[in-house]
C-alpha positions, 0 to 999 in steps of 0.5 A: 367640384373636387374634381374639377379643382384636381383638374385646374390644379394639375394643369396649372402645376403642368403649365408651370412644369413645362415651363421649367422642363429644361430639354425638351423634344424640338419637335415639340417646342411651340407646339404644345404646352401641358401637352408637350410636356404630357408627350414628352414624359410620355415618350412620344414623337409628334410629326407634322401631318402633311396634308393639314396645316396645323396652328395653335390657338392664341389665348382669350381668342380665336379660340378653336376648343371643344367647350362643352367637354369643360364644366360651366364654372371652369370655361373662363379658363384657358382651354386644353385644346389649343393645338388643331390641324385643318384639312387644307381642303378645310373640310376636316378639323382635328381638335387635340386633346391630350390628357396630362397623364403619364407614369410617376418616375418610380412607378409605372401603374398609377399617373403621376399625382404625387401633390394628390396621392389620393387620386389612384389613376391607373395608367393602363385603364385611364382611357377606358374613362376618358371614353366613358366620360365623352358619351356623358358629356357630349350626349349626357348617357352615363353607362357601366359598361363600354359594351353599351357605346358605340365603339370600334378597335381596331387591329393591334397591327393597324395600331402598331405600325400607325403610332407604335402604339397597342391600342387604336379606339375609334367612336362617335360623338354628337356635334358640337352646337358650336360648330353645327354651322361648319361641320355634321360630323364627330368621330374620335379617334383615341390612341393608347399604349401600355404606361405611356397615357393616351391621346385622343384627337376629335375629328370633326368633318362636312358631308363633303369631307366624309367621302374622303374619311379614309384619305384624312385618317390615312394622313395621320399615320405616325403624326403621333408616335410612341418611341421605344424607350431603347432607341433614344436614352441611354442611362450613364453608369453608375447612376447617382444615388439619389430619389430624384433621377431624371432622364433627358431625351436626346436633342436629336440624332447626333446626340450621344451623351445622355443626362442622368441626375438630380432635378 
């Protein structure tokens, strides 16, 4: 139950952030909402997948989530999986679910938590868990070990030069209930690169769509993409001295003039 108090909170402190972030990524904008903002601090670019059309889930219906990933008590709330891409085939579905996790500003080997300081997330070992933390609640098997799951990694090349990013993990899950009628597929495809949290995209899909597998996954290359921080900020100098500096992302290309001050 603590736990799931910590989540609600974080998500409504990000809620309200996001809200309040004022120079956002365009790219971003009506896109994401904790999301957008957990892209944003995280460096990342998002690219609309071609091939998919992609809507977000108004809130209180329609709605398109995987609920089971949630405890009972907390599905009343909004869910974190309100961003999906459809297949314009209608035989693929990727359903988003971006963790609000990303470094605090002065230090890069824990998440932000700053309001729970007790919660020692590590950055660069968070998505290790989250993976854990599917198989327990899609099939209900707690283990120790990855070695014990069905996981796959793929190449380090295959992983920088699809996102920028250091690691791609792919896995299986059980089918949904919900959605046993629609699709017979799980696959999860987890991105993950050093200091910058993770993404993982659940991919569910129909017989139909598993002969083309390799052409959907091929159409998310580069949906998702970690920047290098030294292609788009720029830090004016001298840096005010203050606790509280904060770096805007650029507007887009043609910006040059960079934003380095107090929040």
């Amino acid at each position: 139950m603590r736990i799931l108090q910590t989540i609600i909170l974080s998500s409504l402190l990000l809620l309200i952030a996001s809200n309040a972030y004022p120079q956002k990524d365009k790219s971003l904008q009506n896109v994401f909402i904790p999301e957008g903002y957990a892209l944003d601090r995280n460096q990342v670019q998002y690219n609309q997948p071609k091939d998919f059309i992609s809507y977000i889930d108004s809130l209180g219906k329609n709605k398109v989530y995987l609920g089971c990933f949630l405890a009972k008590e907390s599905k009343r709330l909004p869910s974190y999986y309100r961003k999906s891409f459809l297949s314009k085939d209608s035989n693929f579905i990727i359903l988003t679910a971006i963790p609000s996790i990303f470094c605090r500003r002065n230090d890069s080997v824990y998440a932000d938590f700053d309001l729970l300081p007790e919660m020692k997330v590590e950055m660069n070992t968070y998505h290790l868990t989250h993976i854990k933390a599917d198989f327990l609640k899609n099939t209900g098997k707690r283990v120790a070990f990855l070695s014990e799951l069905p996981i796959t990694y793929k190449s380090s090349k295959y992983a920088r030069e699809s996102f920028n990013a250091d690691t791609v993990i792919t896995y299986p899950l059980k089918m949904w209930e919900k959605y046993e009628n629609k699709y017979t597929h799980c696959l999860v495809i987890l991105i993950q690169k050093r200091y910058r949290g993770c993404i993982p995209l659940y991919c569910l899909y129909t017989d139909e769509g598993a002969k083309k597998l390799n052409h959907y996954i091929k159409s998310l290359q580069k949906v998702f993409w970690y920047r290098n921080p030294k292609d788009y900020i720029e830090v004016i100098d001298p840096v005010p001295e203050t606790d509280n500096i904060f770096i805007l992302p650029k507007r887009n290309e043609s910006d040059t003039v960079r934003i380095v001050g107090q929040l």
